[in-house]
Steps between C-alpha positions, in 0.01 A plus 500: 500500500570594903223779551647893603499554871239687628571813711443441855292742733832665599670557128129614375529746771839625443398549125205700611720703723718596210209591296315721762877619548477605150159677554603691743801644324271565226225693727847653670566626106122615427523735859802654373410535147161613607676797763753559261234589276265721733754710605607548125154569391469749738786681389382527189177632636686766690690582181191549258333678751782752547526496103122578455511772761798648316296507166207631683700753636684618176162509373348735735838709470403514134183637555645765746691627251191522241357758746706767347391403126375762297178304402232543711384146442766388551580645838105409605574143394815527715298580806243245441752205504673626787160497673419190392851392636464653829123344519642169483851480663547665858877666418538794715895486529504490113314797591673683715784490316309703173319686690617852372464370139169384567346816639667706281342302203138525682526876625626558114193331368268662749592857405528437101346199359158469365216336682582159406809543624440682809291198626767288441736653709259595770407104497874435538545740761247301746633147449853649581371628817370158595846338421705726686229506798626722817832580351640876487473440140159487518441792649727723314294384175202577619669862598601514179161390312207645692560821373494438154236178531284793740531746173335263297216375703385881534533606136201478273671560190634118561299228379262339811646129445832653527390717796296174664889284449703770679263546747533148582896495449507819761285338769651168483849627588372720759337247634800213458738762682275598730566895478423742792172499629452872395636395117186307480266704627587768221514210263167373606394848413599540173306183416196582627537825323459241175229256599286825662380530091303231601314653779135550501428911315380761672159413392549143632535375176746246395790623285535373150827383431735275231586162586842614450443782779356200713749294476728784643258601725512125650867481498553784688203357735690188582800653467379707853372192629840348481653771685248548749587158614838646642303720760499390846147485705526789732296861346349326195143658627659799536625480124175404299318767663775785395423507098929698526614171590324199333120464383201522655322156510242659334697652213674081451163369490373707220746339266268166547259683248771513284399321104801373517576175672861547535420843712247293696709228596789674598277748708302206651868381676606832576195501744567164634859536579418869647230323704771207635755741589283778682328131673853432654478836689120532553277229513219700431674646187212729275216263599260772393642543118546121526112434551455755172794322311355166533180555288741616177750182581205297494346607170876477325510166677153369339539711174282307216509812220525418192697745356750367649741253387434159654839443581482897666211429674679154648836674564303772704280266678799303622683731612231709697343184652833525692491875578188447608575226750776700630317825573182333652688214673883571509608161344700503186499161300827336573739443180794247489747559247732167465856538439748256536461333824389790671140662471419855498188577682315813389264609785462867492424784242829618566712175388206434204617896414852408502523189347293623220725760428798321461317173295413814285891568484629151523233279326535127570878540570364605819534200641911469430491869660322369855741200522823714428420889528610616869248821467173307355553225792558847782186713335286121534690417865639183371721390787727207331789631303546488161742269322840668460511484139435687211298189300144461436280215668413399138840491351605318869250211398610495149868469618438255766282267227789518225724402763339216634435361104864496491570339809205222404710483113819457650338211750343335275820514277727338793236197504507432191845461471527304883172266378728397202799448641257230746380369195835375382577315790179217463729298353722506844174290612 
């Protein structure tokens, strides 16, 4: 039986040339498959993104409209979710465009509500100021609120946690529109006309107050801080040693006898960032007081009472070691805050003021608010631009990971099917 010719070197080669032909057409088929499906899966990330914003929006539009509800639950919920909203997702041209019906729910709230729902609003207020940033609209609701958020603060008829919340609310907008420099001033006066129940008696006693009145007391105590970091280093002196203007040194250091360690705290700050800004202009800045000052900071620094809380007495120590270190050697403990790709460097009492503030506003959405915000990256100098968007750095990530698992599906799919179609061919050698 005459044996089969064997291929030659030349036929084996042509065979192999139509195979790898047939490869290459295949890989041709898996590049456009594989485009054909990144550009749709993109698409349809585009499209449920625009969809989910929609919802989103239609949500918050719903709770808008539950501002003008006749339960007063209801309407305090309302506020809280918006706030929570706001928090979360940096929207200020949503905004913009509710503005009216926004403040008009807030002021409404502010002049009738009950104390529950006062804070609500006055919360809202504050993270709406941060949105909008330097806009006109901005300023014309903090025209529109002070007045009735400055009522408030100064009635005593109005619960203090109510009182402490607008107090907060009032000095965070002044401070996020940056009112005229004699608008604070007056401001800073009415506050210190609160926390001055916490001054030392006649008879050099110290007063005895609630821990409700404290916790006013050292709202309205960092609440002065905060603005005091708007002043510019020029008559500062001048200032602490005319009682019509700000307080004595003196008068701010008796608050560090205070029970309280809220009152302390916030008093303990006030020094330091009085002592950095008047050090700008004057080197020699109240050496004397200093010298006096240092043997209190010291014993709040080292504080081993037992009546105390432990976790008091380790809050305190903490954060006096560092007082301490600034007013004897003018260094403040550097703090990074992470965010992104960028870091946030905290040097001064003035930015640890200021960043405070608004992580007491913004919580750990504070983050998405330094990448994206144009008025948190100006207040903390942050020189790169801001993506142009309106989306979160989370919800980026998210949408860049879903997208990529369906590119990788879609891949994988187009191999399959190009593998198999190989497969069937073995028998061509």
């Amino acid at each position: 039986m005459p044996k089969g010719k064997r291929k030659g070197r030349f036929e084996r080669g042509r065979n192999d040339g139509s195979i790898n032909s047939s490869d290459d057409e295949s890989n041709d088929n898996v590049s456009v498959v594989s485009n054909y499906s990144e550009n749709r899966s993109t698409e349809e990330c585009e499209e449920t993104e625009i969809l989910a914003q929609e919802q989103f929006e239609e949500k918050l539009s719903d709770f808008l409209d539950g501002l003008t509800q006749k339960s007063s639950q209801g309407r305090t919920n309302c506020f809280q979710s918006l706030t929570k909203a706001f928090v979360k997702k940096y929207m200020p041209s949503f905004i913009r465009d509710r503005n009216f019906t926004i403040c008009d729910g807030i002021e409404r709230s502010l002049k009738k509500g009950g104390g529950p729902e006062k804070t609500a609003a006055a919360e809202l207020a504050t993270v709406i100021c941060v949105q909008l940033g330097a806009e006109v609209a901005s300023e014309e609701i903090y025209d529109l609120l002070k007045p009735v958020l400055l009522i408030i603060v100064c009635d005593n008829s109005v619960a203090a946690a109510v009182r402490a919340k607008c107090c907060i609310a009032l000095g965070s907008i002044t401070f996020l529109t940056s009112g005229e420099i004699g608008d604070v001033m007056i401001l800073m006066q009415q506050f210190e006309s609160i926390f001055a129940g916490s001054y030392l008696k006649g008879d050099g006693t110290i007063p005895n107050i609630t821990p409700e009145t404290a916790t006013l007391h050292a709202a309205a105590i960092n609440t002065w801080s905060l603005l005091f970091t708007l002043m510019s280093p020029g008559n500062i002196g001048t200032m602490i040693n005319n009682s019509k203007n700000l307080p004595s040194l003196e008068k701010l250091s008796e608050l560090l006898a205070s029970t309280h360690l809220d009152v302390r705290m916030a008093a303990g700050e006030a020094l330091a960032l009085i002592y950095e800004l008047g050090r700008e202009e004057n080197e020699d800045f109240e050496d004397d007081f200093a010298l006096d000052l240092l043997e209190t900071l010291k014993q709040l620094a080292t504080d081993s009472h037992k009546y105390r809380a432990k976790k008091d007495r380790k809050q305190q120590r903490a954060t006096f070691r560092d007082i301490l270190q600034f007013i004897e050697n003018d260094t403040v403990p550097e703090i990074q805050v992470k965010f992104g790709k960028e870091v946030l460097l905290l040097d001064t009492w003035t930015r640890r003021k200021q960043y405070e503030t608004l992580c007491n506003i913004l919580g750990p959405s504070i983050n998405i608010h330094l990448t994206e915000n144009f008025l948190l990256r100006d207040i903390f100098e942050i020189l790169e631009p801001p993506p142009t968007n309106e989306i979160g750095g989370l919800a980026q990530h998210q949408m860049e990971r879903f997208r990529k698992r369906l590119l990788n599906a879609a891949n994988f799919k187009a191999r399959t099917l190009s593998r198999a179609k190989n497969r069937d061919k073995r028998s061509d050698f």
